[in-house]
C-alpha positions in Angstrom: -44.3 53.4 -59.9 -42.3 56.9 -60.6 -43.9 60.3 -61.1 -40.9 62.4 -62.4 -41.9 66.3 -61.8 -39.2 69.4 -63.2 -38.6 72.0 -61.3 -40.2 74.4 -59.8 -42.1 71.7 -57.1 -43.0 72.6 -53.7 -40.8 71.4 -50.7 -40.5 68.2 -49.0 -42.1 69.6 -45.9 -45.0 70.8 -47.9 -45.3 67.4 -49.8 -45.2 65.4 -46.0 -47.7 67.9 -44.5 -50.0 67.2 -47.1 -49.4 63.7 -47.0 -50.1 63.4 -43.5 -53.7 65.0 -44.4 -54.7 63.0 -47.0 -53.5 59.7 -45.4 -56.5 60.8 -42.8 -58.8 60.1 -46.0 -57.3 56.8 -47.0 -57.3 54.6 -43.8 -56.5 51.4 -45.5 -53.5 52.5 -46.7 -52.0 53.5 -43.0 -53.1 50.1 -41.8 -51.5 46.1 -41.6 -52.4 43.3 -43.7 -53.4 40.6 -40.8 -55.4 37.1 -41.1 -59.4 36.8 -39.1 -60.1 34.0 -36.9 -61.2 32.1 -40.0 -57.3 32.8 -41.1 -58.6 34.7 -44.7 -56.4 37.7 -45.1 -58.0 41.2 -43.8 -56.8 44.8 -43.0 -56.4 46.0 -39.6 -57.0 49.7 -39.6 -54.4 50.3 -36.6 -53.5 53.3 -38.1 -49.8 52.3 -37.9 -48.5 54.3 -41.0 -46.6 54.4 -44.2 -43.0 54.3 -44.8 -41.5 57.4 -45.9 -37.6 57.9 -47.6 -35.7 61.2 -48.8 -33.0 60.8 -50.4 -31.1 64.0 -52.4 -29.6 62.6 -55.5 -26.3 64.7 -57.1 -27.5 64.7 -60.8 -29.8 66.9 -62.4 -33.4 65.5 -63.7 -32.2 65.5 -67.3 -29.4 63.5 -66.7 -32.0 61.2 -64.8 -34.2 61.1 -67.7 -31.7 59.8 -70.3 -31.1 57.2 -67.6 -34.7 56.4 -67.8 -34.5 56.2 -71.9 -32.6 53.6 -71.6 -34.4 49.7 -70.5 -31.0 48.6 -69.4 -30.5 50.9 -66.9 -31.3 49.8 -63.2 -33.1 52.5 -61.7 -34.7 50.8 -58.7 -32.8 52.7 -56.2 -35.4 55.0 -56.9 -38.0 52.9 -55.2 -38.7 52.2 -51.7 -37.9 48.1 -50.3 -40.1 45.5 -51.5 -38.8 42.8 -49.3 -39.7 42.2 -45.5 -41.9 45.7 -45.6 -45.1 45.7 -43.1 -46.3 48.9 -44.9 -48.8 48.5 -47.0 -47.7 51.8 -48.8 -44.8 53.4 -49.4 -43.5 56.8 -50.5 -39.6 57.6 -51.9 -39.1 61.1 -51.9 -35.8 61.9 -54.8 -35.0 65.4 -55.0 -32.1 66.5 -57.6 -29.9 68.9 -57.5 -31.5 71.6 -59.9 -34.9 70.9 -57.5 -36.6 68.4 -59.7 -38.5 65.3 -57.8 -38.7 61.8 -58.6 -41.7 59.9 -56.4 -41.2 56.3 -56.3 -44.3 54.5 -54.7 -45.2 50.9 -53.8 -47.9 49.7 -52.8 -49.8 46.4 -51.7 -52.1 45.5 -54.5 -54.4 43.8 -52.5 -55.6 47.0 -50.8 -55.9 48.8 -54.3 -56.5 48.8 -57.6 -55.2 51.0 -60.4 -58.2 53.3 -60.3 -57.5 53.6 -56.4 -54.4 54.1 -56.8 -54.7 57.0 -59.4 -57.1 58.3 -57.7 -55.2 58.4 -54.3 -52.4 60.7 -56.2 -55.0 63.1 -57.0 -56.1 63.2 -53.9 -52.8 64.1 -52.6 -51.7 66.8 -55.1 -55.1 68.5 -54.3 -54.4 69.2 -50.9 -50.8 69.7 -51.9 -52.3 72.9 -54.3 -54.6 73.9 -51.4 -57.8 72.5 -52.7 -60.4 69.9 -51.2 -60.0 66.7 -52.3 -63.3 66.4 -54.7 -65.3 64.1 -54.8 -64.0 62.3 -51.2 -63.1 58.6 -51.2 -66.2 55.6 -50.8 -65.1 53.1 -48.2 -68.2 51.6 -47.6 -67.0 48.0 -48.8 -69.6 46.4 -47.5 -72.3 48.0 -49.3 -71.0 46.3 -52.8 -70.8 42.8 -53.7 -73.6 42.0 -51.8 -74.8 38.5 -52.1 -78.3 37.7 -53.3 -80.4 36.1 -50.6 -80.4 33.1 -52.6 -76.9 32.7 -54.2 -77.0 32.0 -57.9 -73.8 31.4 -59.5 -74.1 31.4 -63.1 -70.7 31.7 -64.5 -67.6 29.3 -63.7 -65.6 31.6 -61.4 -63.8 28.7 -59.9 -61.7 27.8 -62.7 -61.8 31.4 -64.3 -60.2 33.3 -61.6 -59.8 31.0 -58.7 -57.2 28.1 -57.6 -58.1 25.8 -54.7 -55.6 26.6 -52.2 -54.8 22.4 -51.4 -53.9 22.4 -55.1 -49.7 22.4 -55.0 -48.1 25.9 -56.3 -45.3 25.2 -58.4 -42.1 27.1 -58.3 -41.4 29.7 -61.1 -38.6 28.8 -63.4 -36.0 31.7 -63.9 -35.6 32.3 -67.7 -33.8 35.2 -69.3 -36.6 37.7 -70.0 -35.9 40.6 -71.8 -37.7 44.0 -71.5 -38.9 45.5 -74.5 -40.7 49.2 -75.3 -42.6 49.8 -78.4 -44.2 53.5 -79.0 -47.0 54.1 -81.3 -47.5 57.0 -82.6 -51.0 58.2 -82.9 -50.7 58.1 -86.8 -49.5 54.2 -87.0 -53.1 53.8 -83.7 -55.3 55.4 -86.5 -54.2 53.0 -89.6 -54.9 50.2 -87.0 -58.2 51.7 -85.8 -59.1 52.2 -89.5 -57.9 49.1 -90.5 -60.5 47.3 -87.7 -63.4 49.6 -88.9 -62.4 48.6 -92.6 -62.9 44.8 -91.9 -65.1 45.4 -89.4 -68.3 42.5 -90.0 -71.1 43.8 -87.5 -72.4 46.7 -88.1 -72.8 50.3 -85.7 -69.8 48.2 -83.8 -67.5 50.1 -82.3 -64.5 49.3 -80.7 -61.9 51.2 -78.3 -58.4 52.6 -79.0 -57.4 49.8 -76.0 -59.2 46.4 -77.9 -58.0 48.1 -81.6 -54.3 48.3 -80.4 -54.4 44.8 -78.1 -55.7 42.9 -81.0 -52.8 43.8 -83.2 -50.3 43.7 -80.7 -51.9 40.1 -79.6 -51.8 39.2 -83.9 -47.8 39.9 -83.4 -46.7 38.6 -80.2 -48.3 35.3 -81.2 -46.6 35.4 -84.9 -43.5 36.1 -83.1 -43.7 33.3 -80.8 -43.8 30.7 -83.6 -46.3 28.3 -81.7 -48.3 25.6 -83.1 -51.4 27.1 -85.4 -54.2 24.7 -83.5 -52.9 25.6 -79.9 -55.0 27.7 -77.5 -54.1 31.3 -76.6 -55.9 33.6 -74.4 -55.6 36.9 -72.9 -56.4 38.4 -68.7 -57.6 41.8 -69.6 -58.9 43.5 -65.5 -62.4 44.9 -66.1 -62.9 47.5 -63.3 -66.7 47.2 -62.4 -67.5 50.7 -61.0 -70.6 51.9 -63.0 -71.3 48.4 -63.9 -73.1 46.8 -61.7 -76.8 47.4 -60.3 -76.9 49.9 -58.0 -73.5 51.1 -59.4 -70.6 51.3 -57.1 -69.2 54.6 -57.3 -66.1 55.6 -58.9 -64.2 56.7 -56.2 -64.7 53.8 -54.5 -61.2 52.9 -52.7 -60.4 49.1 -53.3 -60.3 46.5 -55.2 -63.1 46.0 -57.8 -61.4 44.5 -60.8 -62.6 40.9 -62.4 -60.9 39.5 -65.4 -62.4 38.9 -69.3 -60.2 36.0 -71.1 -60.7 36.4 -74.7 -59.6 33.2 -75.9 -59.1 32.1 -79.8 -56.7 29.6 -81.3 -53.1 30.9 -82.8 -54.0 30.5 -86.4 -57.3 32.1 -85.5 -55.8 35.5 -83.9 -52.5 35.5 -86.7 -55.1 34.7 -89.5 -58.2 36.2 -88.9 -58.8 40.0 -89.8 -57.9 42.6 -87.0 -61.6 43.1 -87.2 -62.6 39.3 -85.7 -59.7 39.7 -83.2 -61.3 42.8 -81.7 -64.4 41.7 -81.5 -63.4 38.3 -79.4 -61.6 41.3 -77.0 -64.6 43.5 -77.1 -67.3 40.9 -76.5 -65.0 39.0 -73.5 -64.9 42.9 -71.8 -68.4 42.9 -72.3 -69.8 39.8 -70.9 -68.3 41.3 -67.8 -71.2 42.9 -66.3 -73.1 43.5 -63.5 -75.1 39.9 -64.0 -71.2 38.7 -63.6 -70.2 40.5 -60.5 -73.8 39.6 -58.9 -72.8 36.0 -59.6 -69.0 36.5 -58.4 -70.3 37.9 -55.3 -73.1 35.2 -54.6 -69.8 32.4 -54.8 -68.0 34.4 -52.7 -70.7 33.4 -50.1 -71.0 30.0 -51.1 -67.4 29.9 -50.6 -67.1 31.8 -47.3 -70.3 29.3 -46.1 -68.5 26.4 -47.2 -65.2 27.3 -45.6 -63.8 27.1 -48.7 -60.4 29.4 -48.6 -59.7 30.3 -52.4 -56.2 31.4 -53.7 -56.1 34.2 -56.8 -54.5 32.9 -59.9 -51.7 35.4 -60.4 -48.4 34.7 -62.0 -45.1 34.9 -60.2 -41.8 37.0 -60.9 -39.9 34.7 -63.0 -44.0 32.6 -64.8 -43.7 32.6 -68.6 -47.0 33.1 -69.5 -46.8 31.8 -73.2 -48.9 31.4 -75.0 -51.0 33.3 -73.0 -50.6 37.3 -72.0 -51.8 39.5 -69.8 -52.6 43.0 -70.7 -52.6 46.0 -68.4 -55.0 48.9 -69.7 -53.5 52.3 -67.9 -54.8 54.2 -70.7 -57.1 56.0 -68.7 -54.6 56.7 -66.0 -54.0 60.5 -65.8 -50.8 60.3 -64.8 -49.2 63.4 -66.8 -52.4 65.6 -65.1 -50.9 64.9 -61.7 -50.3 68.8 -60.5 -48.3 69.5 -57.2 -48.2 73.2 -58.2 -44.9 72.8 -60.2 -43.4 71.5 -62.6 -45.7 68.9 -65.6 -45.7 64.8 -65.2 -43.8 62.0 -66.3 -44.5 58.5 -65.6 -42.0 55.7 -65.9 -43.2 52.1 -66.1 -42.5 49.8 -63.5 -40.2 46.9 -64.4 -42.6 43.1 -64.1 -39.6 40.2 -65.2 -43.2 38.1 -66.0 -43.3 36.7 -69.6 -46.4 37.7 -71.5 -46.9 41.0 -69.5 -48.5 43.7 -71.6 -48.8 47.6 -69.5 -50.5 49.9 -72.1 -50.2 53.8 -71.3 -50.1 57.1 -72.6 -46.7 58.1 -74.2 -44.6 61.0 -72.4 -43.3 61.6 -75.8 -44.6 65.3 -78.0 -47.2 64.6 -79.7 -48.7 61.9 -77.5 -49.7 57.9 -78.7 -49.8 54.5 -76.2 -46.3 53.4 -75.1 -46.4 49.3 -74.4 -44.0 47.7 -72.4 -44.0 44.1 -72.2 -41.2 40.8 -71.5 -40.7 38.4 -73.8 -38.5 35.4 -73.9 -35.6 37.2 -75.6 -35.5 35.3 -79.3 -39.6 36.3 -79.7 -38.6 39.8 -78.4 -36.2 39.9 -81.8 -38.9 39.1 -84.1 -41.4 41.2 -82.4 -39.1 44.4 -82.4 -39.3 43.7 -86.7 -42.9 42.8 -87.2 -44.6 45.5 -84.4 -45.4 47.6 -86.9 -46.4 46.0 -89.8 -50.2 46.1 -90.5 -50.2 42.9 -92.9 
């Protein structure tokens, strides 16, 4: 990720010192990833660091921004290594020359997820500003997913989420992807939330800006890709299950607590159908994601671990093409232009995913707000897409 500050912004120094202080808070993050003596992947908490970089780059910030404006411009000097790196987090410090910063960050996603993440920054520019960090991180991972004393799995996690790890991987395929950014204005996100609410079938239903916007964005990437009316298309939306289960894990919980909803429907269905009936197939797949789910997930999990069952996650590679299927990132609730070191305001910059069928949905940077969507696309769908994004018919 990049946080892109203007000047004024505290020092370096200042930056590191608080660093050091809140790394005290996040353990997992200054540990190793290792394997158990059952060889399932765990964190040491060794307490062997990050990696930390400053580097003083001879433009000003504006000049960077133009730079970031535009897709085809490499800017991943700006990050730290993703190759061969032990750390499981990472921290690029980029100061300009009229004093603006440029925080590049990676980090193992395995240890986190979003919410953790975000919530880790905040963390950091508290103590950067001199407060506390409020309310503390919740480590205690084994008090969640706790397994019923009589397992009961009652949804199919196995071929939802899982892949057996004796079944053979196949190699991605390199294909040209192309990059594409679409803004919406929050003029052109009311027609469409009007539109839903217009068609809309089921009544006192309501629907969010995220499952509005995703349903019309899922209507055109599908028309664009030109595939076969009766064929099968479906979506990996992460629901984050803090406040969802029963007790509810906190949300400051520091981990990984993210299962996935697959709206399904066929081609014709999603191009055809009203916005209305997409939305609700995306609303009622983000639903069914509840605490009775999680309590099953967690009771497979034993069964698995009793078994000695080692289960691989079904994630796509650099280089998959998803189609017809997407996967769409919600960041919506990320507060990333809140983040406050004491200077100057936020920008956030997506990251660059070459995966084909990659949605990341987050608040614009531009005045007067909207979603920004970034997404890759085989590069003759990205064409049509770019023509049809916003028409409403």
């Amino acid at each position: 990720m990049l946080h892109a500050f203007k000047p004024p912004m505290p020092s370096n120094e200042i930056l590191k010192n608080a660093l050091s202080k809140v790394l005290i808070h996040f353990p997992h993050l200054v540990g190793r990833l290792t394997r158990d003596e059952g060889e399932r992947q765990c964190i040491i908490l060794n307490n062997a660091g990050i990696r930390l970089i400053e580097t003083y780059v001879p433009i000003t910030l504006v000049d960077q921004m133009i730079s970031f404006a535009s897709l085809s411009n490499d800017v991943s000097h700006l990050h730290p290594p993703i190759q061969g790196i032990d750390e499981i987090l990472q921290i690029q410090l980029n100061r300009y020359v009229c004093g603006g910063l440029v925080i590049g960050s990676t980090g193992h996603h395995r240890v986190a997820d979003g919410h953790s993440w975000n919530n880790f920054y905040i963390a950091w520019s508290r103590l950067v500003r001199g407060l506390e960090i409020d309310p503390p991180p919740y480590h205690d991972r084994g008090a969640i997913m706790i397994p019923r004393d009589k397992p009961r799995v009652e949804f199919d996690h196995r071929s939802m989420d899982f892949l057996l790890t004796t079944t053979p991987m196949t190699q991605p395929v390199f294909y040209p992807i192309e990059k594409l950014f679409t803004h919406f204005p929050i003029d052109f996100i009311n027609k469409v939330k009007a539109k839903v609410a217009q068609e809309n079938f089921t009544p006192n239903q309501n629907y969010s800006t995220f499952e509005c916007l995703l349903a019309h964005v899922w209507k055109k990437v599908s028309q664009a890709r030109g595939l076969n009316l009766e064929q099968f298309t479906q979506i990996t939306v992460g629901v984050n299950g803090r406040g969802r289960t029963e007790p509810p894990v906190p949300m400051e919980y520091f981990g990984n607590f993210v299962l996935d909803a697959l709206p399904r429907l066929k081609i014709g269905e999603v191009i055809m159908e009203s916005h209305a009936y997409v939305a609700k197939t995306i609303h009622d797949a983000i639903s069914n994601i509840d605490g009775k789910y999680f309590q099953s997930f967690a009771d497979f999990k034993e069964l698995c671990k009793r078994n000695g069952e080692e289960l691989e996650k079904i994630m796509p590679a650099i280089g998959n093409i998803l189609c017809p299927n997407i996967e769409a990132n919600n960041w919506l609730r990320f507060n990333f232009h809140d983040l406050d070191f004491g200077g100057g305001p936020c920008a956030f910059f997506y990251p660059n995913v070459p995966i084909e069928g990659v949605l990341i949905f987050l608040p614009s940077n531009k005045e007067g707000g909207g979603i920004d969507l970034v997404m890759s696309l085989l590069p003759e769908h990205a064409q049509l897409f770019k023509q049809i994004c916003y028409s409403l018919n």
